[in-house]
C-alpha positions in Angstrom: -85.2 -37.1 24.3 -81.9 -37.1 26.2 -82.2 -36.0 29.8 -79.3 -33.7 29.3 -80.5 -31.9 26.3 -83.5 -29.0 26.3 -86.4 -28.2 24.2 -87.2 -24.6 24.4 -90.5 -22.8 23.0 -90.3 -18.8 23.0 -93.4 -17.3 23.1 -93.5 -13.8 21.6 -95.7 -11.2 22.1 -95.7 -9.0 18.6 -98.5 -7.0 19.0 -98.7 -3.2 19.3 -97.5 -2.6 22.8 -94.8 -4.9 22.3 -93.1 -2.6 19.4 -91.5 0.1 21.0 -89.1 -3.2 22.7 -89.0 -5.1 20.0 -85.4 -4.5 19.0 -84.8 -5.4 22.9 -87.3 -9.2 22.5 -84.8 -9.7 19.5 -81.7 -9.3 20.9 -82.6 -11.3 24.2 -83.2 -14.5 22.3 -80.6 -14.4 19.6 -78.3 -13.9 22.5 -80.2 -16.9 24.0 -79.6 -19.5 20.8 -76.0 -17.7 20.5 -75.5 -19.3 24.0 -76.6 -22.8 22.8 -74.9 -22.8 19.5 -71.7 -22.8 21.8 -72.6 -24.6 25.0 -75.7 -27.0 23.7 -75.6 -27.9 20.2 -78.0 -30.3 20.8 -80.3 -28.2 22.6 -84.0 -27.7 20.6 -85.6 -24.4 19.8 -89.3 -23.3 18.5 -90.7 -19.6 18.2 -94.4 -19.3 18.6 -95.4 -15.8 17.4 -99.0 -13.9 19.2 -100.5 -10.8 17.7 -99.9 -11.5 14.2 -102.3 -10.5 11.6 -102.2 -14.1 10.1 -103.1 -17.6 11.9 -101.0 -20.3 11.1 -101.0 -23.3 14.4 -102.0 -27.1 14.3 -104.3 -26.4 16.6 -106.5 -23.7 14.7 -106.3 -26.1 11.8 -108.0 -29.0 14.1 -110.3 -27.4 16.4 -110.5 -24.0 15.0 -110.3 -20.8 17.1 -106.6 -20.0 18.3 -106.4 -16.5 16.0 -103.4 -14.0 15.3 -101.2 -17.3 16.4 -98.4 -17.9 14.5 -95.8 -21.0 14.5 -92.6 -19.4 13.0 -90.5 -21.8 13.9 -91.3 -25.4 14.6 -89.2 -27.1 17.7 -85.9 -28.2 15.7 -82.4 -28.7 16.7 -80.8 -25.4 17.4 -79.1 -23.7 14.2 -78.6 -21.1 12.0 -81.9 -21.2 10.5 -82.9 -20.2 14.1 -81.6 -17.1 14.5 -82.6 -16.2 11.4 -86.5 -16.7 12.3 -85.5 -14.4 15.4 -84.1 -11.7 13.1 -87.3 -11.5 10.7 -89.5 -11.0 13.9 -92.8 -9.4 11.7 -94.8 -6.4 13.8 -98.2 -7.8 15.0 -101.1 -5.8 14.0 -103.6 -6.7 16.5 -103.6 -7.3 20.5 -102.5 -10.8 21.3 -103.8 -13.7 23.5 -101.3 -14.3 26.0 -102.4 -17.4 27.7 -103.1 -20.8 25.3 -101.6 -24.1 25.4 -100.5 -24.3 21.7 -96.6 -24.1 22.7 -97.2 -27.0 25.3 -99.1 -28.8 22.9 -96.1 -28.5 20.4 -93.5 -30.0 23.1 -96.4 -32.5 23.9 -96.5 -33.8 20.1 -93.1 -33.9 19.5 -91.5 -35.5 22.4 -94.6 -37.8 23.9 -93.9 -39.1 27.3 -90.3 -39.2 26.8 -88.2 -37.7 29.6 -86.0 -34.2 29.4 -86.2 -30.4 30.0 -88.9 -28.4 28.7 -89.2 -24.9 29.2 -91.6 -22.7 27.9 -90.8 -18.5 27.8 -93.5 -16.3 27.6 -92.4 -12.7 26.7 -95.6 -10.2 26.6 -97.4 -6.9 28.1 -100.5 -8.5 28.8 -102.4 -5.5 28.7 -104.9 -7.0 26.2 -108.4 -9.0 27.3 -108.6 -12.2 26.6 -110.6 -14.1 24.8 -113.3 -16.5 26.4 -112.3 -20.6 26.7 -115.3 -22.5 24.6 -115.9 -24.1 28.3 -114.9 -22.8 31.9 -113.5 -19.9 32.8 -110.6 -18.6 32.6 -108.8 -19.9 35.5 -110.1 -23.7 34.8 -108.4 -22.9 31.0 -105.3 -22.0 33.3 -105.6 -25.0 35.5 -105.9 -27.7 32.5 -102.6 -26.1 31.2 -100.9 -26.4 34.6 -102.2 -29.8 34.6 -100.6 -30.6 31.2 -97.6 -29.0 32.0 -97.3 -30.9 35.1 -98.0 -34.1 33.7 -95.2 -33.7 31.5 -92.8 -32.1 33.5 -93.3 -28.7 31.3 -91.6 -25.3 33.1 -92.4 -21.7 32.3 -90.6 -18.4 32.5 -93.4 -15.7 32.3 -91.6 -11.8 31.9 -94.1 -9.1 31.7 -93.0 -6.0 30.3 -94.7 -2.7 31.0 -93.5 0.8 30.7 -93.6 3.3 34.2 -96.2 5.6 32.9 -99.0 2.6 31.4 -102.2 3.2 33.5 -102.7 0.0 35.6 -106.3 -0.9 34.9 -108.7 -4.0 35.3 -107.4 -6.1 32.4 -104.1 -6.0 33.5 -105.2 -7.2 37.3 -106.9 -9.9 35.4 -104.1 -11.0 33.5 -101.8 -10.6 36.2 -104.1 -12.9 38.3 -104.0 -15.8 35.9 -100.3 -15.9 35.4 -99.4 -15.8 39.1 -102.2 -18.7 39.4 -99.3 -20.9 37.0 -97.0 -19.9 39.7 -98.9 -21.2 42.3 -99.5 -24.4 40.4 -95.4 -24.4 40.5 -95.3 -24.6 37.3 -94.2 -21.2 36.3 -92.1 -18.6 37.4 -93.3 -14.5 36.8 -90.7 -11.8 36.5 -92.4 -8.0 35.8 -90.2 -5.3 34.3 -90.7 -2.1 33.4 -87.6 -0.6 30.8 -85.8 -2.3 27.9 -83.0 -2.8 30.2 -84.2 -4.9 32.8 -86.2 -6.6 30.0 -82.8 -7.6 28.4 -81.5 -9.2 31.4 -84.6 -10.7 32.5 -84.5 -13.7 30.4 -81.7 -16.2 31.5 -80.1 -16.9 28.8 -78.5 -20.7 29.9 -80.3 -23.0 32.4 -78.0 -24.3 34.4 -79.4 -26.9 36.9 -78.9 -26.7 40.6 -76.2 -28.8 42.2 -75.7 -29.0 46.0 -72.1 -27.7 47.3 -72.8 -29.2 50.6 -75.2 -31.9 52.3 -75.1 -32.7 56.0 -75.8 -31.5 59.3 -75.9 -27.7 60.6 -74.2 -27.7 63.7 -75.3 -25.5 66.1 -74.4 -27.1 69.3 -72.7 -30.7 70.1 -76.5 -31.6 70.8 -78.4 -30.0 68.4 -77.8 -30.6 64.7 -80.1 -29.7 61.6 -80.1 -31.4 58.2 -79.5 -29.1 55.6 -79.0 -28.4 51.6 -76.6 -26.3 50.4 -76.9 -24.4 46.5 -75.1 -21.4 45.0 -77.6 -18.3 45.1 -75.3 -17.1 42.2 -72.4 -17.8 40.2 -70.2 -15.1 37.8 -70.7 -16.4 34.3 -67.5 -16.2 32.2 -66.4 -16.2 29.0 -66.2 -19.6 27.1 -63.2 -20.9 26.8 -61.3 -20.4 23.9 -59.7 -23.2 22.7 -57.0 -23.5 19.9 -57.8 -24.6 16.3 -55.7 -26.6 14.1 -56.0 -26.2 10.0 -53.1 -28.9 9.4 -56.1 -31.9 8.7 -57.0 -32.1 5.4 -60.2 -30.3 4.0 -61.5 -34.0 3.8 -61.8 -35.2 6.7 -65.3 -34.2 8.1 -64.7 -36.0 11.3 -61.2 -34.2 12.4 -61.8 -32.3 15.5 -58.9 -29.9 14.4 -57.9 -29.7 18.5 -54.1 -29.1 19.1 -52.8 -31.1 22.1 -49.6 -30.1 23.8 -47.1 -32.4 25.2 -44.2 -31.8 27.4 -41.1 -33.7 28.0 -38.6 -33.5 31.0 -35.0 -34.0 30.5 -31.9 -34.4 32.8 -29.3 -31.1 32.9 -26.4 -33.5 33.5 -27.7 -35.5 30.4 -29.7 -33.0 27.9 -31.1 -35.6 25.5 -32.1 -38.3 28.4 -35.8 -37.6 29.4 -36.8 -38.2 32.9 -40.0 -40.5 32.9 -43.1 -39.6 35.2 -42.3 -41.8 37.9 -38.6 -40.4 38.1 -39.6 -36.8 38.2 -40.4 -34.7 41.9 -41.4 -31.1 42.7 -39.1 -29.3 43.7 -39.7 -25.6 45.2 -36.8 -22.7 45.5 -35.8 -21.7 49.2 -33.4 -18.7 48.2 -31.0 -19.6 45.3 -31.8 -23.7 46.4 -34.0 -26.4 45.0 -36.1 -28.1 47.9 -37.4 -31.4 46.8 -40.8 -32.5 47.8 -42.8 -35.7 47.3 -46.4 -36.2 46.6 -46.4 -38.3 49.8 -45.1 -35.7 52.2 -46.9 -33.1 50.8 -50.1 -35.4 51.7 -48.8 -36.0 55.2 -48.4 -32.4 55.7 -51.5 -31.4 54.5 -54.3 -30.1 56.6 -57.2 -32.1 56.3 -60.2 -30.9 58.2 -63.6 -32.5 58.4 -66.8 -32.1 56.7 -69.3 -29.9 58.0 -70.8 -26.7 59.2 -70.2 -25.8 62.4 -72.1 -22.2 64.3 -69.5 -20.1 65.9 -71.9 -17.6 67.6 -74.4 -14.5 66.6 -73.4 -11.2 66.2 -75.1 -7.7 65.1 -76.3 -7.2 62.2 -74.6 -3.8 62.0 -71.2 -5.1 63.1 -70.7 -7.1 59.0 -69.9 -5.0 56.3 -71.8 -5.9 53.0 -68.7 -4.5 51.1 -66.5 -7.3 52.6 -68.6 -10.2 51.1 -66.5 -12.3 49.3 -67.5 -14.6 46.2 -70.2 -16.2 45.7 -73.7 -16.0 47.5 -74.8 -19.4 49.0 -78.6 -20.5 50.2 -79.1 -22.9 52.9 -82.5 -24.6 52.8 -83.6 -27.2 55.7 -83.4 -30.7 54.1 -86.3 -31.4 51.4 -89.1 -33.6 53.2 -87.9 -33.0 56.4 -90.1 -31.0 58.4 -88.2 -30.9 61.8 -85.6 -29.4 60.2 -87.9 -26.7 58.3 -89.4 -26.0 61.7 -85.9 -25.5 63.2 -84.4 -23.4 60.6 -87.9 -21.3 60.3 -87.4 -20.8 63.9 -83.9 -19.9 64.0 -84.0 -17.4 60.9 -87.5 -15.8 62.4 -85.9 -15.2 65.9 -82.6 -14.0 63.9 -84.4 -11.6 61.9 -86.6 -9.9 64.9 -83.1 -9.8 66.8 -81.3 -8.0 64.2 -78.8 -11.0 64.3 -76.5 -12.7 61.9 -74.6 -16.0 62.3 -71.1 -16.7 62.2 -70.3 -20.6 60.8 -67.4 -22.4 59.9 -67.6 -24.7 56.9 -66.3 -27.0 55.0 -68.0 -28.1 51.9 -66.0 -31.9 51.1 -63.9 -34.0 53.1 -60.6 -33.7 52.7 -60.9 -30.2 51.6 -58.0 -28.2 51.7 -59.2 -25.0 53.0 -61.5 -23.5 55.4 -64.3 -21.0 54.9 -65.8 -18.7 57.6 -68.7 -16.7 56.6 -72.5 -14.9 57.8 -75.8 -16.4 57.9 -78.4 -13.8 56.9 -82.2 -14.7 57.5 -84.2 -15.0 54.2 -87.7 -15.2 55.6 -90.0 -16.0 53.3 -93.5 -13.8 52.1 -94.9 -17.1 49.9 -97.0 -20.2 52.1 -95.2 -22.8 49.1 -91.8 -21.0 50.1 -90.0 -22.4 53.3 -87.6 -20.1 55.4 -83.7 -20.1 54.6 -80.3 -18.5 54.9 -77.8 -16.7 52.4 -74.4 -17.4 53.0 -71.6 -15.6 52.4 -67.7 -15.8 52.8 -66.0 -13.7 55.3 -62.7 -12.5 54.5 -59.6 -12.9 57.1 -57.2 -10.4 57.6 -54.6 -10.6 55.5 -57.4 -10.1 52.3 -58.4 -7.3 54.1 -57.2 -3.6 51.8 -58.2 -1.1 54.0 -56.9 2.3 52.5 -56.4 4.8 55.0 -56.9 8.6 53.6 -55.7 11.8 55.3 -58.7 13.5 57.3 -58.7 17.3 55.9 -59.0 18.6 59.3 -55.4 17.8 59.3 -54.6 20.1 56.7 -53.9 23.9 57.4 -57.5 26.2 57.3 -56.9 27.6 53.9 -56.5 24.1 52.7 -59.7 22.8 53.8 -62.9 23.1 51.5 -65.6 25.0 52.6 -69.1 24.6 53.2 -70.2 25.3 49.6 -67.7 23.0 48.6 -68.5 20.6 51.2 -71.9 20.6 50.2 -71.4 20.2 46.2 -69.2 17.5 46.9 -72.0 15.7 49.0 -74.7 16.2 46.2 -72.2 14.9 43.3 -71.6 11.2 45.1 -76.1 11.2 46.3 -75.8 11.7 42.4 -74.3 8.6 41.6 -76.7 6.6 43.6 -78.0 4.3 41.2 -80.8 2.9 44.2 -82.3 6.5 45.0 -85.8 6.0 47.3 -88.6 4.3 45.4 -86.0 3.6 42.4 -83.6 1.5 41.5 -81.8 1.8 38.2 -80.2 -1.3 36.6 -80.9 -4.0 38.9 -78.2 -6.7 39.1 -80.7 -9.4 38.6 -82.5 -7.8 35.6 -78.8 -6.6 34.1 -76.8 -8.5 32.0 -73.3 -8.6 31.5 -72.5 -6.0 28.5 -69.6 -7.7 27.6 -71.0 -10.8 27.3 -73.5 -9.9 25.3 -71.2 -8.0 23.1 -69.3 -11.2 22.4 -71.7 -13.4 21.2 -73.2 -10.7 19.3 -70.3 -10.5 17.5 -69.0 -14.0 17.4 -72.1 -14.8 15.7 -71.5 -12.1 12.9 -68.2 -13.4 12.5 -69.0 -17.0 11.9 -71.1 -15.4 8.9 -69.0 -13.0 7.9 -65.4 -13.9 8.9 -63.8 -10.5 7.7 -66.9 -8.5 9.6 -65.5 -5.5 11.7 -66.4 -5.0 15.0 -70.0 -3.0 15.3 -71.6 -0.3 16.6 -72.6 -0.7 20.4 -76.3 -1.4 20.2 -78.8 1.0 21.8 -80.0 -1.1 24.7 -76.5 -2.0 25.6 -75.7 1.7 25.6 -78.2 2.3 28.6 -76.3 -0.2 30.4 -72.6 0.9 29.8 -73.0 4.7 29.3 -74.7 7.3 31.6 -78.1 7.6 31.3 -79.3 11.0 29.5 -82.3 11.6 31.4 -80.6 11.1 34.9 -78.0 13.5 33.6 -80.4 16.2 32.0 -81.8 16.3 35.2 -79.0 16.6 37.5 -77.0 19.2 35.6 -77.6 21.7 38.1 -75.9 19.9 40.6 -72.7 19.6 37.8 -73.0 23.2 37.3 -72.7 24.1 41.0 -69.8 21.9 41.1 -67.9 23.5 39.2 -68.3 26.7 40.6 -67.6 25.4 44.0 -64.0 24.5 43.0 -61.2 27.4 41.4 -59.3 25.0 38.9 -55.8 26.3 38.5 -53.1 25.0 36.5 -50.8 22.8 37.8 -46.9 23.6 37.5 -45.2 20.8 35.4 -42.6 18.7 36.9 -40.0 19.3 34.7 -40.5 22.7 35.2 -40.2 22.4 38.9 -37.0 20.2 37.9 -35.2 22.6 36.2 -35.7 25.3 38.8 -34.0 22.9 41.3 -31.0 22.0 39.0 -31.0 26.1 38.5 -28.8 25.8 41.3 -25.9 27.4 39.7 -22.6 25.0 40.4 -20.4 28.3 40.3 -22.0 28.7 44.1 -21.0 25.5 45.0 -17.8 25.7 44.0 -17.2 29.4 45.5 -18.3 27.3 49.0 -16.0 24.6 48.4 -12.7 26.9 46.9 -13.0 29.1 50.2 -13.9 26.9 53.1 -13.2 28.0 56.6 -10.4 26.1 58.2 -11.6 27.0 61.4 -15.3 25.3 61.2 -14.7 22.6 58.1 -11.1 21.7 57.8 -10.3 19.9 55.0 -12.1 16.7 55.9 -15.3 19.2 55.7 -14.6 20.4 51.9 -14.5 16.3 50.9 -17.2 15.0 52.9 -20.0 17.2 53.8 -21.2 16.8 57.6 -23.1 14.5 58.5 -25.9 16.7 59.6 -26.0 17.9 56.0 -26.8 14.6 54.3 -30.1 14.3 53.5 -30.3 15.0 49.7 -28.0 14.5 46.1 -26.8 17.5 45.0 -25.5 18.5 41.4 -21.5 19.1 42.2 -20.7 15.6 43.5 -24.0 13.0 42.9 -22.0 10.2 44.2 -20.1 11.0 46.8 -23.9 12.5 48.3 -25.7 8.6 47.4 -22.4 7.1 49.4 -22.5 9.3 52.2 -25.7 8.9 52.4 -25.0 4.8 52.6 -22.6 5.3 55.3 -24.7 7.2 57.7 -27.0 4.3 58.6 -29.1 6.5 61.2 -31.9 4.6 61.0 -33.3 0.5 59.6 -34.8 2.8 56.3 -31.5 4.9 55.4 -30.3 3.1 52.8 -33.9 2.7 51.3 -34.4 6.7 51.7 -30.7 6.6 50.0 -31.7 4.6 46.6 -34.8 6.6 46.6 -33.3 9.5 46.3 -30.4 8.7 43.5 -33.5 7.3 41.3 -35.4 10.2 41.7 -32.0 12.5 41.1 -30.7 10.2 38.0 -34.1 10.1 36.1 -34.6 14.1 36.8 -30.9 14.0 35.0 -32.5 11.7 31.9 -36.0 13.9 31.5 -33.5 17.4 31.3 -30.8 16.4 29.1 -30.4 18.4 26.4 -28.6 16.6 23.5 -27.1 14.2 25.9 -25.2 17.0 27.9 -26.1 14.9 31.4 -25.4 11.2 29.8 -22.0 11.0 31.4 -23.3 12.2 34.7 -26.2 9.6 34.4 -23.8 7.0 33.6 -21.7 7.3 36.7 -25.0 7.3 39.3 -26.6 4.5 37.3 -23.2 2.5 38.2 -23.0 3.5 41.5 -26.7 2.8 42.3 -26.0 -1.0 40.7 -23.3 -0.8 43.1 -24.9 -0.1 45.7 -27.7 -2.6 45.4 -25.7 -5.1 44.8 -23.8 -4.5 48.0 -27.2 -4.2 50.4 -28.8 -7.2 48.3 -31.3 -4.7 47.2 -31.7 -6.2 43.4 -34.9 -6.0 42.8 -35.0 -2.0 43.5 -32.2 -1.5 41.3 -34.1 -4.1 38.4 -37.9 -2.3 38.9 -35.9 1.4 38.0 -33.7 0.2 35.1 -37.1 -1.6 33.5 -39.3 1.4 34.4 -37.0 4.3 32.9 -36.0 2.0 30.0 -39.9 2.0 29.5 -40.5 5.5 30.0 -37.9 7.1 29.1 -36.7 5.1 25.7 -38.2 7.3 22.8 -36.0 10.3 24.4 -33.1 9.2 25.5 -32.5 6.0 23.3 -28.4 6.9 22.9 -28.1 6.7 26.6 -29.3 3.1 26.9 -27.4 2.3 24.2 -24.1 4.0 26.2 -25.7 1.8 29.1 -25.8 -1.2 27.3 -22.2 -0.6 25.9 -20.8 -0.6 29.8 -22.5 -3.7 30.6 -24.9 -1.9 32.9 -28.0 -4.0 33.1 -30.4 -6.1 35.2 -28.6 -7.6 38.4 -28.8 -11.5 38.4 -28.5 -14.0 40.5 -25.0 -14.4 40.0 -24.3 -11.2 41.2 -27.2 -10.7 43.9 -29.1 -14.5 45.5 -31.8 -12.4 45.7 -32.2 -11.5 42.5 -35.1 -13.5 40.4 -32.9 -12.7 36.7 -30.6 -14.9 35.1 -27.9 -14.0 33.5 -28.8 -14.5 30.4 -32.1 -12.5 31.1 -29.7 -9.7 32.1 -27.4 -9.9 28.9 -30.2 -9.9 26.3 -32.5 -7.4 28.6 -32.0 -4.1 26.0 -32.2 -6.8 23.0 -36.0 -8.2 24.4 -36.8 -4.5 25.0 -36.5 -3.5 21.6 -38.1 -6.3 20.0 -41.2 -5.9 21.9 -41.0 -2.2 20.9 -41.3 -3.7 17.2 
C-alpha cells in the first residue's frame, strides 16, 4: 500500500439506540467518502455494520462467535458503490458489541505488513453489555487489540453518542473504561457527544497529516534558548478548487484530461504584432499617471530579509489581550520530541505563566528569508493527561493599522428624552444574554463538534449532481437546519424575554425621505424672487442681490443651484470646504432626480451635473465626481432613464485621466460607460 494513500474501516453502530441519529451516522460518512472521491481517489473504504439481526464476518465463519456483525462493505477503493452501501444503512434489531477486532483483522488481511494509514472509526452509544472474551477479561481482549493495532500501525477515532437525558449507569462506566484504556495504549482517540449536531461534526471528515511551520530554538534570552516544534492547532478548510473543463477532446480518448491551460503573450505598443520575450519584459508599477520600472534584482536588494526564529519580547497580563483581536490561524508550540530539557523548560515556563495570570509576547519568523514578520501571544496549555506534555497556543497579534475600532455615540450624550429607560435598558440587556450560545453549564454548537454548513451542503449536492446532472438544488437537510437556523427549543423558551421587548420599545413610522424632500423644495421660488426683486440698497447693494453674503453660504438653494455650489467653492474657509461643497450639490442634484415629475427638473439636473464635473475636475477631485455618476446611474436608472440618455447626449460622463491625472478611467472607459451600463442591465 502507498504511504500516501488511506484504508479506512467505519464501524457502525445500528442497533436500537443508534436509530433516532441514524439519518445524522449517514450523512457524516457519505460526506466523508464525498471528501475522498474529490481529494483521494485512491483512498480505500470498508463499512463494518454492529447490531444487525444477521451475522455475516470471516471471523464468525472461522472461529465462530462474533454475532449481529455484519461486513457490508469489504475495504475497496473508494467509489460509487460506496456511498451507496452508506445510503442502504439497515436498522439493527438487537444491541450491538462495540469492542471486537474484526475491522482490524480486515485491514490486517488485506494489506499484511505493508506500510500506510489505517484508521479505524468507531461510531456507537455503548450503552449495551458486552459479551464475555472466550479467555481473559475484558481489558486483556482490549489490550491484544491495542497490541495488534500497534503492531501494524492501526489508529482509531472512537465517538460516543449519548442523548442529555440517558441515565448514566454501570454498563456505560464499563464501556467507557475500556475505550479510554485504547487511548491510553495511544492507539485511539475518544470524542463523547451528546446531540445530532455535535455528532455531525465530530467525525473529521479528511485526515490531513501534521506538518511543522517552524523548527528551531525559542529564544527567551541571548543565554537561554529552548528547542521547539511548531504545528497549526487549526486551519479554515475551503472549498475545492474549481477548475475549468474542456469538452473540445473527442469522446474517444479515455486518457484526455479535458484541462484548459491559458497562455499569455506580451507585445510592444510601438510595435503591436512584435511580442516581447520573457527575458525582455520588467514590472513596472504606476507612480501618478507614470510607469516606474523595476527589476527582479532591485526588488531583491530592497527587500527585507529578517532571520529565522522566535524571539520573547516580554510577559504581559492576561487581561491586557483581547481574544477578539486574534488573528488567523491558531498555532501549538510543543518542546522538541525526545528532548526532555526542553519539556522541563517549557513545563516550567507555561506552569509559572499560568499561576501568574501571564501571557507571552514573541516575535517570529517561521522561514528564512521570509518576507514578513509576525508578532503574537503565548497562552499556557497545561496539560490534565501524564502521556500529554505541557505547551503553548499561539496566535497572531494584529498591528495597528488592522486595527477597526468603531467608535459609537454614548447615549448619555443624547438629550433625556432621548435616552432609553430602565425597562428598556433592561430588555435590551436580556435580548443580547439571549444570544449567548455558551450560557453556564452549556454550550450550544461547539466549534470543534460543528461543521461547516456550507461545506457540507456542497458535497451533498455535488454528489447528487454527478448522478443526476439536471438535479435541482435540495431541501436543507434537518440536521443542518439546527446548525444554520435558530433553535426552536431555545426560542420557545425565551419568548418572554421577545415579548417584553417589544413592549419596552413604541415603534413609530418613520417619515420617508422623499417626503421630507419635497417639503424642503416646498420652498416656493415666488419668495425668493420677491427677496431678490426688492433688495434694500442700503444693506445689500447690488453686489448683494448677485452674490449672497458670504455668511449666508452654507447650503444650494432652488433659485440659483450654481451660483450657490460656486460660491460655495470660492469661500475656502476651511481645508474641508470644497469637500462640504460637492457634498452638498450631490445631495441637492439627486434630491432633483428622485422628485422629477415627467422630467420637469432634467434641465436643472443637467446644468449641476456639469458644473459639479467642473468642479472636480478643477480641485482634482475625480474620483468623487466618478463614485456619484456610477452610483445614481445605478440607483436611479429604472426612473429616470431619459435623463442619462440627455447626459449621455452632452458628453457628460466619467472623468479620465486625460482630463484629471488622478483619475484611474480611461477614456475610452469614460465614452462607452452608459453603453457597459446597459449591457450588464441585460
Amino acid at each position: 500500500m502507498a504511504r500516501n494513500k488511506e484504508a479506512l474501516v467505519l464501524l457502525l453502530d445500528v442497533g436500537p439506540s443508534m436509530h433516532g441519529v441514524l439519518q445524522e451516522v449517514k450523512n457524516i460518512c457519505s460526506t466523508l467518502v464525498h471528501k475522498k472521491l474529490v481529494y483521494n481517489r485512491s483512498d480505500e473504504v470498508g463499512i463494518v455494520l454492529f447490531g444487525t439481526k444477521e451475522t455475516c464476518n470471516e471471523l464468525a465463519k472461522e472461529l465462530g462467535g462474533y454475532k449481529h456483525v455484519t461486513v457490508a462493505h469489504d475495504i475497496k477503493v473508494v467509489d460509487e458503490g460506496t456511498s451507496q452501501a452508506l445510503q442502504n444503512l439497515p436498522a439493527g434489531s438487537v444491541p450491538g458489541d462495540c469492542i471486537h477486532d474484526i475491522a482490524a483483522d480486515m485491514v490486517i488481511r488485506k494489506f499484511g505488513n505493508t506500510k500506510g494509514k489505517r484508521r479505524l472509526c468507531l461510531i456507537t452509544s455503548a450503552q449495551h453489555p458486552l459479551r464475555d472474551p472466550p479467555e481473559g477479561t475484558k481489558e486483556d481482549q482490549v489490550d491484544t487489540i491495542a497490541d495488534q493495532m500497534k503492531r501494524h500501525d492501526i489508529k482509531m477515532e472512537c465517538i460516543v453518542f449519548r442523548e442529555p437525558g440517558v441515565h448514566h449507569n454501570a454498563v456505560m462506566e464499563e464501556n467507557d473504561r475500556l475505550l479510554y484504556q485504547f487511548r491510553n495504549r495511544s492507539v485511539a482517540k475518544v470524542v463523547q457527544v451528546d446531540s445530532p449536531t455535535s455528532l455531525l461534526g465530530a467525525l473529521k471528515t479528511r485526515n490531513v497529516l501534521p506538518v511543522t511551520v517552524f523548527r528551531g530554538d525559542l529564544e527567551v534570552s541571548s543565554n537561554f534558548k529552548i528547542k521547539v516544534w511548531v504545528y497549526k492547532k487549526t486551519a479554515e478548510e475551503k472549498f475545492p478548487t474549481l477548475k475549468k473543463y474542456s469538452d473540445k477532446a473527442p469522446p474517444s480518448d479515455k486518457f484526455a484530461s479535458h484541462e484548459v491551460k491559458v497562455d499569455y503573450e506580451y507585445k510592444s505598443v510601438v510595435e503591436p504584432d512584435k511580442v516581447v520575450p520573457p527575458d525582455q519584459r520588467i514590472k513596472g508599477y504606476l507612480y501618478g499617471p507614470q510607469v516606474v520600472p523595476i527589476s527582479s534584482a532591485e526588488w531583491e536588494a530592497v527587500k527585507f530579509k529578517p532571520e529565522k526564529g522566535v524571539k520573547l519580547l516580554g510577559f504581559t497580563d492576561t487581561s491586557s489581550i483581547l481574544r477578539h483581536l486574534f488573528m488567523k490561524d491558531v498555532c501549538l508550540f510543543i518542546p522538541e520530541p525526545g528532548n526532555t530539557k526542553a519539556t522541563l523548560a517549557v513545563s516550567a515556563i507555561a506552569r509559572a505563566m499560568h499561576q501568574m495570570n501571564k501571557v507571552a509576547i514573541v516575535r517570529c519568523v517561521w522561514r528564512q528569508g521570509q518576507g514578513n514578520v509576525s508578532i503574537g501571544v503565548l497562552t499556557p496549555n497545561i496539560s490534565s493527561a501524564n502521556n500529554v506534555q505541557d505547551s503553548f497556543y499561539f496566535n497572531v497579534l494584529p498591528f495597528a493599522e488592522d486595527i477597526r475600532e468603531f467608535q459609537f455615540r454614548s447615549f448619555s450624550s443624547l438629550p433625556s428624552s432621548s435616552q432609553p429607560t430602565e425597562e428598556q435598558q433592561e430588555a435590551a440587556d436580556n435580548l443580547v444574554k439571549m444570544l449567548d450560545l455558551a450560557p453556564p453549564g452549556r454550550e450550544v454548537l461547539k466549534p470543534e463538534f460543528t461543521p461547516n454548513p456550507m461545506l457540507e451542503r456542497f458535497y451533498s449536492y455535488l454528489d447528487l449532481k454527478a448522478k443526476q446532472p439536471d438535479a435541482n438544488v435540495p431541501a436543507l437537510e434537518r440536521c443542518l437546519r439546527r446548525i444554520t437556523e435558530p433553535d426552536p427549543d431555545v426560542i420557545n423558551q425565551q419568548l418572554p424575554l421577545t415579548q417584553n421587548l417589544g413592549k419596552a420599545f413604541e415603534l413609530k413610522e418613520n417619515p420617508k425621505k422623499k417626503a421630507r424632500t419635497q417639503d424642503r423644495l416646498a420652498y416656493t421660488a415666488g419668495d425668493q424672487a420677491k427677496s431678490v426683486a426688492e433688495p434694500s440698497a442700503e444693506k445689500d447693494g447690488v453686489l448683494g442681490v448677485l452674490y449672497p453674503p458670504i455668511e449666508n453660504i452654507g447650503q444650494i438653494r432652488d433659485l440659483n443651484p450654481v451660483q450657490d455650489f460656486e460660491a460655495m467653492l470660492a469661500k475656502r474657509s476651511s481645508s474641508t470646504w470644497v469637500q462640504k461643497a460637492i457634498e452638498e450639490m450631490q445631495k441637492y442634484t439627486t434630491a432633483l432626480l428622485e422628485n422629477s415629475r415627467e422630467g420637469d427638473n432634467y434641465e436643472k439636473a443637467l446644468e449641476c451635473f456639469a458644473a459639479l464635473r467642473k468642479a472636480c475636475i478643477i480641485e482634482q477631485e475625480p474620483e468623487e465626481f466618478n463614485q456619484f455618476l456610477t452610483k445614481a446611474y445605478e440607483r436611479l436608472k429604472g426612473d429616470v432613464a431619459n435623463f442619462f440618455q440627455l447626459l449621455s447626449s452632452k458628453n457628460i460622463s466619467l472623468i479620465s485621466k486625460e482630463e484629471a491625472p488622478d483619475s484611474d478611467v480611461t477614456e475610452e472607459m469614460a465614452r462607452s460607460f452608459y453603453l457597459k451600463q446597459e449591457a450588464a442591465c441585460q
